[in-house]
C-alpha positions in Angstrom: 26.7 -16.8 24.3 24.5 -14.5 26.1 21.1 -14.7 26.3 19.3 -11.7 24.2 16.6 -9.4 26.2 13.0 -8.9 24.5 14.3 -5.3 23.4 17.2 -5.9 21.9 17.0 -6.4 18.4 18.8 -6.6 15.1 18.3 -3.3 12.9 14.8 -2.2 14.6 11.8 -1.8 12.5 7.9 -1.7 12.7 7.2 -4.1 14.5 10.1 -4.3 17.2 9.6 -0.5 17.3 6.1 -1.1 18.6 6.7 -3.6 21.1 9.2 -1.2 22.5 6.9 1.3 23.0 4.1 -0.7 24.6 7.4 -1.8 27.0 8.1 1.6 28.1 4.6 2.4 28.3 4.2 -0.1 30.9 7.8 1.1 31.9 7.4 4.9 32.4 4.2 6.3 31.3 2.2 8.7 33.0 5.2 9.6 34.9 7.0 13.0 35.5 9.7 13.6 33.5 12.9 14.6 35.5 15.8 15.1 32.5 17.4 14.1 29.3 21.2 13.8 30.0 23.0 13.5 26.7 25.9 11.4 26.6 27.0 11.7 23.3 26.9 15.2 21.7 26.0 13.7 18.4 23.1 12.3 19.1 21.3 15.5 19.8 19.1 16.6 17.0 17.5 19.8 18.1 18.3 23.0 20.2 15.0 24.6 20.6 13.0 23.7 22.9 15.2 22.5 25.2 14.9 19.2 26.7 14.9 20.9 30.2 12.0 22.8 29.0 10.0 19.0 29.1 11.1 19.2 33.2 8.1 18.8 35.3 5.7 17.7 32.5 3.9 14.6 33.2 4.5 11.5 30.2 1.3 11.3 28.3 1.7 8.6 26.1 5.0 6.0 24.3 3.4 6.0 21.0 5.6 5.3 17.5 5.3 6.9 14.1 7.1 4.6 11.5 10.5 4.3 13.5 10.4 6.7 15.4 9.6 6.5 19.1 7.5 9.4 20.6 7.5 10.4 24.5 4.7 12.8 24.3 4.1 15.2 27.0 0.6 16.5 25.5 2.5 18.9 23.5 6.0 19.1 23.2 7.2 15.5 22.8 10.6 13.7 22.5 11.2 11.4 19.7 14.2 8.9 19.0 15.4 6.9 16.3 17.7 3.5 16.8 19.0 3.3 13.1 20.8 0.7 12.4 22.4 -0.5 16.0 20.9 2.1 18.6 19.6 -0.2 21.9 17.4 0.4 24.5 17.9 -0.1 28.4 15.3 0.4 30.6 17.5 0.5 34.0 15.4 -0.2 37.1 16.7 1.2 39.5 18.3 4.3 37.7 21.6 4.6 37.0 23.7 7.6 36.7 26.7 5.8 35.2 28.1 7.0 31.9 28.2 4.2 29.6 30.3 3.3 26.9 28.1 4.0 23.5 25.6 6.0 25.5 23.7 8.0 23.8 21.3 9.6 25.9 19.3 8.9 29.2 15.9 10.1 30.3 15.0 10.4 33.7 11.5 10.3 35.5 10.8 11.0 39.1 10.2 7.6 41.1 10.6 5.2 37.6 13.2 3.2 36.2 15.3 5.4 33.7 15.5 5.0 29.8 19.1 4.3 28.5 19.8 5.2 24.8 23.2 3.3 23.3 24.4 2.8 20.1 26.7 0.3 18.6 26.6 1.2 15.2 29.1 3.0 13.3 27.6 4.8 10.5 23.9 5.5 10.7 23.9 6.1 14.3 20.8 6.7 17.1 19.8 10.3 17.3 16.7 12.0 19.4 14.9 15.0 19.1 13.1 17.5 21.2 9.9 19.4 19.7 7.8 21.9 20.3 4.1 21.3 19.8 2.5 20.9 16.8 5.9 20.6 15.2 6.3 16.9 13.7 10.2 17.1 13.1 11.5 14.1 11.4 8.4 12.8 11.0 7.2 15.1 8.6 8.7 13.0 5.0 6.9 9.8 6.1 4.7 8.2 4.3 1.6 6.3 5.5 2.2 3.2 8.1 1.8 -0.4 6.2 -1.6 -0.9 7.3 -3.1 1.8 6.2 -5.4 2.3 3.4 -3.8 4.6 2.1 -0.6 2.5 0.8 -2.9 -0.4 0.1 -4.6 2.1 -2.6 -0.6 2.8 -3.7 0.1 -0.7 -3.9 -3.3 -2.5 -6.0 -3.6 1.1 -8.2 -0.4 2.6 -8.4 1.9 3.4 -11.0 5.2 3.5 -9.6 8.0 2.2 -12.2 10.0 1.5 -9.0 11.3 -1.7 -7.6 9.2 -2.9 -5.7 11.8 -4.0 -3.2 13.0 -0.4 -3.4 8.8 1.2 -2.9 9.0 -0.8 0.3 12.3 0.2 2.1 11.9 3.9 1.2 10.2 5.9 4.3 8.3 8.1 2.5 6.1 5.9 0.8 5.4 3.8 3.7 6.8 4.0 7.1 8.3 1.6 9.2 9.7 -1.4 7.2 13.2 -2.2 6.3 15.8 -4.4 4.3 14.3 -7.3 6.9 10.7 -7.3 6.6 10.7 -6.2 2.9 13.4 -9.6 2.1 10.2 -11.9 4.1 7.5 -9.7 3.2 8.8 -10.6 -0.5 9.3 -14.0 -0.2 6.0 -14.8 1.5 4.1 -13.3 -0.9 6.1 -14.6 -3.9 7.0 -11.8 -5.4 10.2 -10.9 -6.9 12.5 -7.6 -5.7 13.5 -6.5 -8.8 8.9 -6.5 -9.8 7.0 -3.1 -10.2 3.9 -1.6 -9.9 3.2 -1.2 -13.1 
């Protein structure tokens, strides 16, 4: 069998998602951003702005939001979602190739480029262009795991809904999925089918 990279993951969530991001940190920030070629038409979210708009802009910052992965540009940034079987190849050196389930690949002047594929066949990898101050998909999430605010949900709210279901669903707290709710569940000894109230 082959051997499985650092980045490539099951269904990706919160935490892989961050490790991810401090990899292409390391990988590609503070660069200049060169293009986004799509590969597969679907995969585009957005129209407006354009990703060759982002041409010339100097990579702020690989920050995530939930799932989400953000290349910020100080302003507009670029933000991607693996769903369920998206992948991530940083390619050092930059390849031009067009892969089979290639999604999209973003290239940066004098860095390795950034290779999204998907393997999945429903929920599939998508990425989005936005404009500053526009938040996109990200707008419906709720707060990340460790904030205070969903700790204040969790010990004093009133939700009559699974808790197994509060936890998977994005809006009331980002970033966790069927995985780490199943262990977060077990480790704490509660059951899935409990509520808050």
């Amino acid at each position: 069998p082959r051997t499985p990279r650092p980045y490539d993951f099951g269904v990706p969530e919160m935490p892989e998602m961050q490790a991810l991001a401090e990899r292409l940190e390391a990988a590609v920030g503070g660069a200049v951003f060169e293009a986004a070629v799509p590969i597969s038409f679907s995969g585009q979210k957005t129209f407006a702005p354009s990703p060759e708009s982002l041409a010339g802009l100097t990579l702020a910052s690989v920050d995530r939001r939930g799932k989400y992965l953000i290349l910020d540009f100080d302003g507009p940034r670029i933000l991607f979602h693996l769903s369920q079987g998206g992948r991530v190849d940083v390619e050092s050196p930059p390849k031009s190739t067009r892969p089979k389930f290639g999604v999209v690949r973003f290239l940066f002047d004098g860095r390795p480029s950034v290779l999204i594929k998907e393997f999945g066949t429903e929920r599939k990898a998508g990425w989005w262009v936005v404009a500053e101050g526009d938040d996109g998909p990200l707008v419906g999430l709720g707060p990340e795991p460790f904030a205070d605010e969903f700790a204040d949900l969790i010990l004093n709210g009133t939700d009559g809904r699974r808790v197994h279901t509060l936890l998977r669903k994005q809006s009331t707290v980002a970033g966790i999925g069927r995985g780490y709710t199943d262990d977060s569940l077990h480790r704490a000894r509660v059951s899935p089918y409990a509520s808050l109230t």
